[in-house]
PyMOL Python script that loads the backbone (N, CA, C, O; Angstrom):
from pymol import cmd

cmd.read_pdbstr("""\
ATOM      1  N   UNK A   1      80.317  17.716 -27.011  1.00  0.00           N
ATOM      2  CA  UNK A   1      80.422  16.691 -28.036  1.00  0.00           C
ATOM      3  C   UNK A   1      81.150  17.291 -29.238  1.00  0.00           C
ATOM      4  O   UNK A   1      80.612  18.149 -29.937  1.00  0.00           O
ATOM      5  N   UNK A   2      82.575  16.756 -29.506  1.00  0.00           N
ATOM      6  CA  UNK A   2      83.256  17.044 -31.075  1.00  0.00           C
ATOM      7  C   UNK A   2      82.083  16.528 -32.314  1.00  0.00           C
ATOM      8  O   UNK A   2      81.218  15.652 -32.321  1.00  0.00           O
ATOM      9  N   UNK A   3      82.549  17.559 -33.337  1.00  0.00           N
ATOM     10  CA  UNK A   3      81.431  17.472 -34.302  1.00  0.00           C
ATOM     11  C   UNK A   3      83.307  16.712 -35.414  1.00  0.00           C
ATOM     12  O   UNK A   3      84.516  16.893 -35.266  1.00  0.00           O
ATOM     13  N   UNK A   4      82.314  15.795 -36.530  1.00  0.00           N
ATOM     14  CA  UNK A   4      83.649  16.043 -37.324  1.00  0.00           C
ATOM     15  C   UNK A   4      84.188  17.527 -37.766  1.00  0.00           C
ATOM     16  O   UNK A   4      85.388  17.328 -37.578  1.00  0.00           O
ATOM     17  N   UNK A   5      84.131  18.476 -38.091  1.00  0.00           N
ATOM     18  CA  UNK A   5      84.548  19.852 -37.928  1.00  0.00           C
ATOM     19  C   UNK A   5      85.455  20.288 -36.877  1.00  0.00           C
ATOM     20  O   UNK A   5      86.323  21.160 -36.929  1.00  0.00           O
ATOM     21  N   UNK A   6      85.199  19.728 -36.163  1.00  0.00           N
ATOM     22  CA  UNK A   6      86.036  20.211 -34.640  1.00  0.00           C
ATOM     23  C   UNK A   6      87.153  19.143 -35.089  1.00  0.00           C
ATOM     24  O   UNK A   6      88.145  19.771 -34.716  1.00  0.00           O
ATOM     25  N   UNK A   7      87.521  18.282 -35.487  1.00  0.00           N
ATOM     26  CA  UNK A   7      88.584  17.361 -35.724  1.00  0.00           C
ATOM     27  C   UNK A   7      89.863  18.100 -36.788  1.00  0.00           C
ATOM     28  O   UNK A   7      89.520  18.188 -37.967  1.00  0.00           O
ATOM     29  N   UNK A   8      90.972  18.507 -36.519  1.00  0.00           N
ATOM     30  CA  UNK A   8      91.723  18.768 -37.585  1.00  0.00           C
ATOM     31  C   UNK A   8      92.981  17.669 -38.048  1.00  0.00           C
ATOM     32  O   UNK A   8      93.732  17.003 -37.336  1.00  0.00           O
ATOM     33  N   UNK A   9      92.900  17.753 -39.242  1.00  0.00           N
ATOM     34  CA  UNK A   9      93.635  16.071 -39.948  1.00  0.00           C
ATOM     35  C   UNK A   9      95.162  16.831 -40.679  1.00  0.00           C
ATOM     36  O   UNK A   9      95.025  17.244 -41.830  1.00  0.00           O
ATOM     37  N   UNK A  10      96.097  16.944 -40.237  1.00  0.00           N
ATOM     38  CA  UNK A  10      97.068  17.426 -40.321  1.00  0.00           C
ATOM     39  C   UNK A  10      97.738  16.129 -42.007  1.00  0.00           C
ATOM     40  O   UNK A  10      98.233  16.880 -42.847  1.00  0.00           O
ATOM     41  N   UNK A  11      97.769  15.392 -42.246  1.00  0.00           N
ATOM     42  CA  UNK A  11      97.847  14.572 -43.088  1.00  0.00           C
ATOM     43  C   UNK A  11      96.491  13.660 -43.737  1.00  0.00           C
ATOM     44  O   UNK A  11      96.032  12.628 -43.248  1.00  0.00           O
ATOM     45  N   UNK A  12      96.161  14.150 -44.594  1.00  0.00           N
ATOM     46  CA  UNK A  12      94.946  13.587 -45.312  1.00  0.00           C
ATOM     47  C   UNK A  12      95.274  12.339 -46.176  1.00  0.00           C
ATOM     48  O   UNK A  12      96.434  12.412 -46.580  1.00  0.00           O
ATOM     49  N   UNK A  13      94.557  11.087 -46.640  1.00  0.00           N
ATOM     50  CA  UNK A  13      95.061  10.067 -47.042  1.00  0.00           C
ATOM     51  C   UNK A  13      94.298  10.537 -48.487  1.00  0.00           C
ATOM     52  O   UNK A  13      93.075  10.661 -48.549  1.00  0.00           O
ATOM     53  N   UNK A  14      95.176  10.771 -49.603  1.00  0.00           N
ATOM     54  CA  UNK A  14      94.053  11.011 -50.739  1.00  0.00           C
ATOM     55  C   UNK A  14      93.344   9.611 -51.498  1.00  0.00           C
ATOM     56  O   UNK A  14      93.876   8.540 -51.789  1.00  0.00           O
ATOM     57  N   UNK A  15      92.451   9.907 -51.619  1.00  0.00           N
ATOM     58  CA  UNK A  15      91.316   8.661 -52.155  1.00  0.00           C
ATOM     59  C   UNK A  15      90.511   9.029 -53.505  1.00  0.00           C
ATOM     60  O   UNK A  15      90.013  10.134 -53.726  1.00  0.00           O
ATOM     61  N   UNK A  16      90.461   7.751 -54.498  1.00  0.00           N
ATOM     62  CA  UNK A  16      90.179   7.885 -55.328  1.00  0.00           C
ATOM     63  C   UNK A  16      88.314   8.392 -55.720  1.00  0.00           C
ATOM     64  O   UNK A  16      87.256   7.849 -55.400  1.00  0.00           O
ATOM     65  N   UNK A  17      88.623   9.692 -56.558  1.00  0.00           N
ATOM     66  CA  UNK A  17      87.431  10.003 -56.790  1.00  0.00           C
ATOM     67  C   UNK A  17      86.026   8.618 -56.823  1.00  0.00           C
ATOM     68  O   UNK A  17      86.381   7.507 -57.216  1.00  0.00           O
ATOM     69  N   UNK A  18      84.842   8.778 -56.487  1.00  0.00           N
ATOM     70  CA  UNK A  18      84.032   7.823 -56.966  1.00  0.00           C
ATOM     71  C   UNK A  18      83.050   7.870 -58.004  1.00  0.00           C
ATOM     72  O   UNK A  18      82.459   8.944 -58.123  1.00  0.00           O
ATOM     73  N   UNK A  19      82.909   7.436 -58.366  1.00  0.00           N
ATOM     74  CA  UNK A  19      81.829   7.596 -60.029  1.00  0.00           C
ATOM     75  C   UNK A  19      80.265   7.410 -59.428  1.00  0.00           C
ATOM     76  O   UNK A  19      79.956   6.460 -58.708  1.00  0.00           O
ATOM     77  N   UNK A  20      79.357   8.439 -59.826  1.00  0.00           N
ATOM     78  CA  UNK A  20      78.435   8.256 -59.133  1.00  0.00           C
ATOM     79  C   UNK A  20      77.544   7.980 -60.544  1.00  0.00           C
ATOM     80  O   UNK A  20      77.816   8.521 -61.615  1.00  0.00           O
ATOM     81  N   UNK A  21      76.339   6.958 -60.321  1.00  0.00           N
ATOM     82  CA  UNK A  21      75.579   6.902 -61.399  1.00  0.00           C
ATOM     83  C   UNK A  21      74.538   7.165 -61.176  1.00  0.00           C
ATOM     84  O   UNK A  21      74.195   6.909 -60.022  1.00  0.00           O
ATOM     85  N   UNK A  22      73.573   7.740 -62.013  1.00  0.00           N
ATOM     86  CA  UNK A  22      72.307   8.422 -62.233  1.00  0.00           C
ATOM     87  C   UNK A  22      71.217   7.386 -61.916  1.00  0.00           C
ATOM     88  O   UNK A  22      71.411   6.293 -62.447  1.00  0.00           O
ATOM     89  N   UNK A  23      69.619   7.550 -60.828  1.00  0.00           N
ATOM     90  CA  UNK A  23      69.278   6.287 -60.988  1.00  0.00           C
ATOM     91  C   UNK A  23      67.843   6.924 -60.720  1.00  0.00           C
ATOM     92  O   UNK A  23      67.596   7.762 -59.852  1.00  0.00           O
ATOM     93  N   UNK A  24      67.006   6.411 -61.562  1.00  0.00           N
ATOM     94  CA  UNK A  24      65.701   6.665 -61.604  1.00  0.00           C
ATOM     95  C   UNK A  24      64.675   6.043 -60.703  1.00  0.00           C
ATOM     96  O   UNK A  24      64.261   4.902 -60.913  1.00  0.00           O
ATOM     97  N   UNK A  25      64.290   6.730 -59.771  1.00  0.00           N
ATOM     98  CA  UNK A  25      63.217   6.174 -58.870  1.00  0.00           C
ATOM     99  C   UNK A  25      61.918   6.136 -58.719  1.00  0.00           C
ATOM    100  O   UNK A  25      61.219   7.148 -58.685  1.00  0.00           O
ATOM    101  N   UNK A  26      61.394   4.697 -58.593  1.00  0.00           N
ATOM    102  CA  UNK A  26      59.612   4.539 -59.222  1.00  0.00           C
ATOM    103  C   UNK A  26      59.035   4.430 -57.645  1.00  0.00           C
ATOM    104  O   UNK A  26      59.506   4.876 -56.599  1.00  0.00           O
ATOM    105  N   UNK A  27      57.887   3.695 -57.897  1.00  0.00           N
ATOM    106  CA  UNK A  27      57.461   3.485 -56.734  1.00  0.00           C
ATOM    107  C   UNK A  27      56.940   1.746 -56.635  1.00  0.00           C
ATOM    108  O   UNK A  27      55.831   1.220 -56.542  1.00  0.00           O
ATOM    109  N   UNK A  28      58.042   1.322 -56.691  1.00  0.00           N
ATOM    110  CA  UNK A  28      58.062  -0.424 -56.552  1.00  0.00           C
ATOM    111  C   UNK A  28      58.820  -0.443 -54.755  1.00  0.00           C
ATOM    112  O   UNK A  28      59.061   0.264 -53.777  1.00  0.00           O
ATOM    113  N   UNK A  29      58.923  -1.867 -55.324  1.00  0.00           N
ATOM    114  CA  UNK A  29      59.909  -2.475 -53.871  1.00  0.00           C
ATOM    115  C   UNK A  29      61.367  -2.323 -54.187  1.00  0.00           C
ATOM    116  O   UNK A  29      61.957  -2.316 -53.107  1.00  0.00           O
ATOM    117  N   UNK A  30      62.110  -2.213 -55.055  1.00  0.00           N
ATOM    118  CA  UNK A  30      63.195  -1.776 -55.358  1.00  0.00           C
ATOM    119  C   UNK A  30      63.517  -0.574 -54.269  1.00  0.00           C
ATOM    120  O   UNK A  30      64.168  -0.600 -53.224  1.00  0.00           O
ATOM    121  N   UNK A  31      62.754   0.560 -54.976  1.00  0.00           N
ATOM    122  CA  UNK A  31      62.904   1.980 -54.170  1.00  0.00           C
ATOM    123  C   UNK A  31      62.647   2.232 -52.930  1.00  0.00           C
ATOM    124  O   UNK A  31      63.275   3.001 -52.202  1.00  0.00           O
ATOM    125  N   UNK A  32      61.514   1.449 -52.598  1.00  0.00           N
ATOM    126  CA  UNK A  32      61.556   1.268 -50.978  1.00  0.00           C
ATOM    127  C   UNK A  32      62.151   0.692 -50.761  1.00  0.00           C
ATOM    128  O   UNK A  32      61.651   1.146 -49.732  1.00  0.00           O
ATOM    129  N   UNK A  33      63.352  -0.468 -50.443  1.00  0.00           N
ATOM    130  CA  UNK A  33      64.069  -0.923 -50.145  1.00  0.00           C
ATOM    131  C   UNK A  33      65.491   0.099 -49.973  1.00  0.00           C
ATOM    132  O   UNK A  33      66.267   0.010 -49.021  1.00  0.00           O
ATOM    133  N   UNK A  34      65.588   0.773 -50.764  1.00  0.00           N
ATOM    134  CA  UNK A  34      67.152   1.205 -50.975  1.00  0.00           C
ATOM    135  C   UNK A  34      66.739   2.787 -49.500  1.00  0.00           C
ATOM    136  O   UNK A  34      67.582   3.174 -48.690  1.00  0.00           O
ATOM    137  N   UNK A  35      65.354   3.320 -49.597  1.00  0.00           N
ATOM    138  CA  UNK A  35      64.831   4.571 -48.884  1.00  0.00           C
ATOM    139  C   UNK A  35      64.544   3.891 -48.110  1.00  0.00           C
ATOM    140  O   UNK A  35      64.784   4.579 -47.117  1.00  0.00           O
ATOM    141  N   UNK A  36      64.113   2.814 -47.690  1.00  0.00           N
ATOM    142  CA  UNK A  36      64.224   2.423 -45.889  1.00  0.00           C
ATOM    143  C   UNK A  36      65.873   2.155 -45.592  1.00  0.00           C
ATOM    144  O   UNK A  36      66.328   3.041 -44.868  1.00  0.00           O
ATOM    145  N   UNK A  37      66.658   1.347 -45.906  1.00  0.00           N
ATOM    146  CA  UNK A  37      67.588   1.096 -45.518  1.00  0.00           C
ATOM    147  C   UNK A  37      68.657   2.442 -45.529  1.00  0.00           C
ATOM    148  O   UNK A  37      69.598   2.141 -44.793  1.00  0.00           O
ATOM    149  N   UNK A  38      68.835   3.707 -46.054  1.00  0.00           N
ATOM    150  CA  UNK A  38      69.555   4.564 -46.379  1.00  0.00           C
ATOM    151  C   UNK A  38      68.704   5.524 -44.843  1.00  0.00           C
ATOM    152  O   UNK A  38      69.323   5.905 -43.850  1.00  0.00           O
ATOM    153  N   UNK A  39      67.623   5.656 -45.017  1.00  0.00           N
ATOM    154  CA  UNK A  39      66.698   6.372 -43.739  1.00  0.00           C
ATOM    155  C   UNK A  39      67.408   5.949 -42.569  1.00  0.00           C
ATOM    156  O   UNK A  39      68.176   6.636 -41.896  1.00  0.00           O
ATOM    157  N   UNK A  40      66.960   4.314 -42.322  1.00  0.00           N
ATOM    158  CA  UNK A  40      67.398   3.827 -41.143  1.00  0.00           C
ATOM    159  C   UNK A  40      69.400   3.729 -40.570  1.00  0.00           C
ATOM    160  O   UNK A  40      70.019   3.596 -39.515  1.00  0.00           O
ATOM    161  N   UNK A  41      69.696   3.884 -41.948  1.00  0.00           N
ATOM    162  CA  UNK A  41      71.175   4.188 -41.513  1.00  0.00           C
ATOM    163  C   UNK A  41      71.635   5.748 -41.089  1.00  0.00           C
ATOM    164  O   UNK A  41      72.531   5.980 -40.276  1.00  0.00           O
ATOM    165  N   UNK A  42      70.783   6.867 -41.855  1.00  0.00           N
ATOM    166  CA  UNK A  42      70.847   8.072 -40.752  1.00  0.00           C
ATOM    167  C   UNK A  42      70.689   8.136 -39.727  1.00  0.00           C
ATOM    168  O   UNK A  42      71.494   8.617 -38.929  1.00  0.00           O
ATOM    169  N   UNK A  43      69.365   7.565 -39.400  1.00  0.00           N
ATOM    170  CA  UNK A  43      69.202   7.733 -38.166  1.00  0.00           C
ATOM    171  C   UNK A  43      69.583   7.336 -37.044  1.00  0.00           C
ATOM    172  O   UNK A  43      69.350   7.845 -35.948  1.00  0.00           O
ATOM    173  N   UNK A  44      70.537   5.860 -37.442  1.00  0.00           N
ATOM    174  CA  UNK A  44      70.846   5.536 -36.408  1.00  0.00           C
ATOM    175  C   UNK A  44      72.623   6.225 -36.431  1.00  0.00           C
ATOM    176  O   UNK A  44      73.172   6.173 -35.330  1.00  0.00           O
ATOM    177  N   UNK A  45      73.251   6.673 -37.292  1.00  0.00           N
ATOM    178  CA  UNK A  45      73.859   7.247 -37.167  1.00  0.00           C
ATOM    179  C   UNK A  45      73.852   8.655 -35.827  1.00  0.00           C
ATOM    180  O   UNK A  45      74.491   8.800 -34.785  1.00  0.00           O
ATOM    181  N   UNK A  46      72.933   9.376 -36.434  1.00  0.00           N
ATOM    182  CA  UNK A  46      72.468  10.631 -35.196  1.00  0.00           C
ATOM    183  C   UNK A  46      71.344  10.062 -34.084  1.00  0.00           C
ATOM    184  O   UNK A  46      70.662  10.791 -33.364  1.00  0.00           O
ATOM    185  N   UNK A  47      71.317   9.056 -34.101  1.00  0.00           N
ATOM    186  CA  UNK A  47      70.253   8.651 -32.723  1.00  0.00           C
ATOM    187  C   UNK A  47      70.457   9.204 -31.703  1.00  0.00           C
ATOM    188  O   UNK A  47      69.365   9.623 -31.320  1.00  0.00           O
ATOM    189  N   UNK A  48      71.406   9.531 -30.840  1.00  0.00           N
ATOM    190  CA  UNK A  48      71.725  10.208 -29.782  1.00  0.00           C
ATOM    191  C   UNK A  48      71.274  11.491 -30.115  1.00  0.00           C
ATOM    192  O   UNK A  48      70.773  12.021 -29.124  1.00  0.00           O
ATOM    193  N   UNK A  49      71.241  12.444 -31.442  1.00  0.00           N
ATOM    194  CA  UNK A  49      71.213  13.581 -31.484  1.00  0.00           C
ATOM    195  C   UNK A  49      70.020  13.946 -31.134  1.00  0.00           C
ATOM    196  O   UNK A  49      69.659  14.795 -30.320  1.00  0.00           O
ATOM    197  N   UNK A  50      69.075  12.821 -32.214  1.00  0.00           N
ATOM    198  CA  UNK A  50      67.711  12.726 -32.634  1.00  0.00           C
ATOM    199  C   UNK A  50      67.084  12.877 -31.472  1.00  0.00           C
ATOM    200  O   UNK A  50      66.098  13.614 -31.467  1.00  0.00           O
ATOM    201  N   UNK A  51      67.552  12.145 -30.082  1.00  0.00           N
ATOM    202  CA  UNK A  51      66.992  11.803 -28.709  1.00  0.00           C
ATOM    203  C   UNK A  51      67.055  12.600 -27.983  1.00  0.00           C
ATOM    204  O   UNK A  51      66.288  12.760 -27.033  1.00  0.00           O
ATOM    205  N   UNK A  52      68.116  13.367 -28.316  1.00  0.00           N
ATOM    206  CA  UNK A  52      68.454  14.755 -27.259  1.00  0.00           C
ATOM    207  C   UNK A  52      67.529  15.913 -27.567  1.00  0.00           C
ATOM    208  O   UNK A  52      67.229  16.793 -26.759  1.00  0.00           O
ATOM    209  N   UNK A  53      66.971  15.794 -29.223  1.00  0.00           N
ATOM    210  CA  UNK A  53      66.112  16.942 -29.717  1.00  0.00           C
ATOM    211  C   UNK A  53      64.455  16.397 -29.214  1.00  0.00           C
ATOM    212  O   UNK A  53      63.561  17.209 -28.976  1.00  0.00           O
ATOM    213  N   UNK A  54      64.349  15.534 -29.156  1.00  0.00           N
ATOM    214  CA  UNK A  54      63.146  14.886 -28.950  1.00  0.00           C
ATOM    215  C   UNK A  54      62.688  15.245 -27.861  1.00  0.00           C
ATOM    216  O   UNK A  54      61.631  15.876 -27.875  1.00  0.00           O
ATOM    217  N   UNK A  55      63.371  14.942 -26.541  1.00  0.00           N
ATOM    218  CA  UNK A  55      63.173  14.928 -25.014  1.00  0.00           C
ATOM    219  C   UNK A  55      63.862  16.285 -24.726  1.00  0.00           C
ATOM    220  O   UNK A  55      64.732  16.130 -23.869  1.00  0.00           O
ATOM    221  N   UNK A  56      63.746  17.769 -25.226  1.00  0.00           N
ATOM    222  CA  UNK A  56      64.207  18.401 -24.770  1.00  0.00           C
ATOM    223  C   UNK A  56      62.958  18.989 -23.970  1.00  0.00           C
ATOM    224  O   UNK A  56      63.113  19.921 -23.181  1.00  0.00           O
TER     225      UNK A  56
END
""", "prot")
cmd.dss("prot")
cmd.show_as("cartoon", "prot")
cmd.util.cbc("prot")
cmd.orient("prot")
């Protein structure tokens, strides 16, 4: 399995820096909302990985 690392990009498209803003986290539904949905997008990102470490 290629990792992105293993990929080499001989022409890079340059992209504009992004502005990141500072954000204070409580313990409402706000914050769980943004930490389930950010969780569940890792994971399903590496799900295959996750599955291969699981069932080894």
């Amino acid at each position: 399995m290629k990792r992105l690392k293993d990929f080499k990009i001989p022409e890079r498209i340059p992209r504009p820096a992004v502005k990141v803003f500072s954000m204070q986290f409580g313990y409402d539904e706000a914050t769980r909302r943004i930490v389930l949905h950010h969780a569940r997008r890792v994971i399903l990102q590496h799900k295959k990985e996750i599955q291969k470490l699981a069932y080894k």
